[in-house]
C-alpha positions as CSV (number, residue, x, y, z in Angstrom):
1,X,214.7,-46.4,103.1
2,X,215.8,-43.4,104.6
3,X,218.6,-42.8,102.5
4,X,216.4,-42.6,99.7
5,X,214.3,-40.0,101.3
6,X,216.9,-37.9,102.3
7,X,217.7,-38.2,98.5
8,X,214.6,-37.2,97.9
9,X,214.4,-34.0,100.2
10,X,217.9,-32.8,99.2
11,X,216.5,-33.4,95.2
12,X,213.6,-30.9,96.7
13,X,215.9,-28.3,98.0
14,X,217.9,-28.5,95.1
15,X,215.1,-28.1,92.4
16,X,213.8,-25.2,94.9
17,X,217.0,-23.4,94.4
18,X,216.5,-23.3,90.4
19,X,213.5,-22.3,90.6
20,X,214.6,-19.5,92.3
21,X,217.9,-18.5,91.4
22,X,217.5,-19.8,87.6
23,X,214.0,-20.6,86.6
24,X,212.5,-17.0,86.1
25,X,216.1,-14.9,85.5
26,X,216.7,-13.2,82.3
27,X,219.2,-15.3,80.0
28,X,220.7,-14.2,77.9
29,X,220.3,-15.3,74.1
30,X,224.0,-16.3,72.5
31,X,223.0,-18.6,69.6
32,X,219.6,-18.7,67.4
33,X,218.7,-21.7,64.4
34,X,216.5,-20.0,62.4
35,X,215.9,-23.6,60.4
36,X,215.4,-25.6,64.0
37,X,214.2,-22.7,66.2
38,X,216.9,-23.9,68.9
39,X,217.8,-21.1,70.8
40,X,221.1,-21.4,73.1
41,X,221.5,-19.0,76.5
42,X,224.2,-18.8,78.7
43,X,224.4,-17.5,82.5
44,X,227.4,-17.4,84.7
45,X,226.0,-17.9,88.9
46,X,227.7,-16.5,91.4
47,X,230.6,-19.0,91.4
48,X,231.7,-18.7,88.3
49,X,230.3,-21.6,86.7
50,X,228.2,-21.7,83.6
51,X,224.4,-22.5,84.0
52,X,223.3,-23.1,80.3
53,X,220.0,-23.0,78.5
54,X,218.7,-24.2,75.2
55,X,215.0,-24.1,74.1
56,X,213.4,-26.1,71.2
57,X,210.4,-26.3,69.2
58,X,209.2,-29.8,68.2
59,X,206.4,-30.7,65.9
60,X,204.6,-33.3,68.0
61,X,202.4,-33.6,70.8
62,X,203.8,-32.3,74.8
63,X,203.0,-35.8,75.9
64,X,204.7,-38.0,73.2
65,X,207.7,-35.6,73.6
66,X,207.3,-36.0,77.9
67,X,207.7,-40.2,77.3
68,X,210.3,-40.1,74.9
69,X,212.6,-37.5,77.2
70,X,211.5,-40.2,79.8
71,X,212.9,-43.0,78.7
72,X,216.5,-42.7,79.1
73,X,217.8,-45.3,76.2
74,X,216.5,-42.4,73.4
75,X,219.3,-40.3,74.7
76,X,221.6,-41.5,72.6
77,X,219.3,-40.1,69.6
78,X,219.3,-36.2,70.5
79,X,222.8,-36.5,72.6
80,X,225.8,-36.7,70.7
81,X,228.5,-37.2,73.8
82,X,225.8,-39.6,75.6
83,X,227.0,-43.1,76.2
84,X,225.0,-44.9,78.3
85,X,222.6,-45.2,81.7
86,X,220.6,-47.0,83.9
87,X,217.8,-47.0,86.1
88,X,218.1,-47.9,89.5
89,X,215.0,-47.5,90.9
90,X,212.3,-46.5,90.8
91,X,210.9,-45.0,93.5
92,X,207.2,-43.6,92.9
93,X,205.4,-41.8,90.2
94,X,207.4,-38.5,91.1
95,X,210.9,-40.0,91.8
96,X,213.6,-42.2,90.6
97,X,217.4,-43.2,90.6
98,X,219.6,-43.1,87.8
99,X,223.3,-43.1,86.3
100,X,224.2,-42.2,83.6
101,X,227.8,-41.5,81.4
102,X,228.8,-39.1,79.2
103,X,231.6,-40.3,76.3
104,X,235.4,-38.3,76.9
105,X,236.7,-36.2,74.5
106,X,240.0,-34.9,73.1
107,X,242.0,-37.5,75.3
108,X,239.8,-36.2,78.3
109,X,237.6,-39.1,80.7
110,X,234.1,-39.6,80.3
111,X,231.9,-38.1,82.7
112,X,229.1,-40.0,84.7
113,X,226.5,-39.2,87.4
114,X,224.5,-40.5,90.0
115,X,220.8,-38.3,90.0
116,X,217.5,-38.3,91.3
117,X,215.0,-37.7,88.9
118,X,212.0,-35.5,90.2
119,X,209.0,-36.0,87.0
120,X,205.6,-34.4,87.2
121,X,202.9,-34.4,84.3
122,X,200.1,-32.5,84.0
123,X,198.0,-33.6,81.3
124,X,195.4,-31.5,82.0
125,X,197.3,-28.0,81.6
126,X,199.4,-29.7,78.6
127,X,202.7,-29.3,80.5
128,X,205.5,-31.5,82.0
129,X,208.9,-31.4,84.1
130,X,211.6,-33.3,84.9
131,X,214.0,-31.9,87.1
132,X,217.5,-33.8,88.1
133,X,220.8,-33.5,90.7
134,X,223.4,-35.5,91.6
135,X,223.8,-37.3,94.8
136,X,226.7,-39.4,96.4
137,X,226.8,-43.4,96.7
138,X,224.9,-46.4,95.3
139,X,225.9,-50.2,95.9
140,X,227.9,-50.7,92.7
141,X,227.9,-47.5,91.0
142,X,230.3,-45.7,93.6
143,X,233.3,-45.7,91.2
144,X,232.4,-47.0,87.8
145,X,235.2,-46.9,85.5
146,X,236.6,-45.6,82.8
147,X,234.2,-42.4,84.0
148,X,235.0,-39.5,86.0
149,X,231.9,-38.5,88.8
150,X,230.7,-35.3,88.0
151,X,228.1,-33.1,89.6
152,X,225.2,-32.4,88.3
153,X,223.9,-29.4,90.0
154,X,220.7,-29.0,88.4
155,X,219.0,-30.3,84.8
156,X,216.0,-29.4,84.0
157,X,213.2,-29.6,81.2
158,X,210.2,-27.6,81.0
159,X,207.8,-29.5,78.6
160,X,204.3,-27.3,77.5
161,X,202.3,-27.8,74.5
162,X,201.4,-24.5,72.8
163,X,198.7,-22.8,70.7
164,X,199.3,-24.5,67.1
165,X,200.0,-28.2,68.5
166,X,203.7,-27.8,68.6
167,X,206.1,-28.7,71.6
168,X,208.1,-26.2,73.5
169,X,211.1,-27.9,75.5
170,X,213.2,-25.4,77.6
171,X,216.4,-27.2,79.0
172,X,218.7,-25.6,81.9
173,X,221.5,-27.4,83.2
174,X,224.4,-26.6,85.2
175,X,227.2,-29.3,86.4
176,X,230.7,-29.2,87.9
177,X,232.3,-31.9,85.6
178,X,235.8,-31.2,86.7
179,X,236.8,-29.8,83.6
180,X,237.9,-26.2,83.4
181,X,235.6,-23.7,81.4
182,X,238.4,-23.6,78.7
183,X,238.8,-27.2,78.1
184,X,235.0,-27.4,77.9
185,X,234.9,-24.4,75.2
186,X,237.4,-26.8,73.2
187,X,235.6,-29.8,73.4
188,X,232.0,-28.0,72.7
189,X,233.7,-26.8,69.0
């Protein structure tokens, strides 16, 4: 439909934008697991919000780790405050519809979000993407209680094989969840 292109197009401004404004910054390191090799950044924009990053090593193959980011019912296993999510539609190879929720915390609402989903994979070069942003309105998920819409300005993963067969996953995200930075800072401890 036409709705679902504009979708589409403002998804492809948006992901523009990181890659500009995000993508290829310097961030700056705040937390380091020797024992996992997760490394957590964080970067404040211009608004005052904070744009985090985290980057992982996994011992398994780019693609295996690709389809199993992919498929949104693993959340739950490597996203503590996940709750649940659904697909909508899918669109095309490259695109697709989704909402998903986030559980509340510390007598605070849950959190959900309406996205596009932007996926390439390029099994060739050993290297993946999946880049995601909110937009407004879908017949039944409009208001879906007990969440809170949030904002998801930007998520995305950067999925490469390296060298030694290992699996580098670099994660950026950035959302406007209503919350303010201090209540967040609580509820991440």
């Amino acid at each position: 439909t036409d709705e679902e292109i504009l979708i589409c197009e403002s998804n492809e401004k948006a992901f523009i934008n990181f890659k500009e404004n995000y993508l290829n910054k310097k961030w700056n390191e705040n937390d380091r697991d020797k024992k996992t090799n997760f490394v957590f950044s964080i970067q404040d924009d211009e608004k005052g919000r904070r744009a985090t990053k985290s980057t992982i090593i996994i011992n398994n193959d780019y693609k295996i780790v690709y389809d199993y980011i992919m498929e949104l019912d693993n959340k739950k296993s490597y996203d503590k405050s996940y709750d649940r999510g659904v697909v909508l539609k899918e669109m095309n190879e490259t695109y697709g519809l989704v909402w998903f929720a986030y559980k509340g915390k510390l007598g605070v609402s849950g959190r959900d979000f309406l996205c596009c989903i932007k996926s390439e994979n390029f099994e060739n070069e050993k290297w993946a993407y999946i880049f995601a942003n909110s937009f407004k309105g879908y017949p039944g998920y409009d208001e879906v209680k007990p969440y809170y819409r949030a904002n998801l300005i930007f998520s995305y993963y950067y999925i490469f094989q390296l060298e030694d067969g290992t699996t580098q996953v670099d994660f950026y995200v950035l959302s406007e969840t209503g919350i303010s930075q201090w209540i967040m800072n609580l509820a991440l401890k």
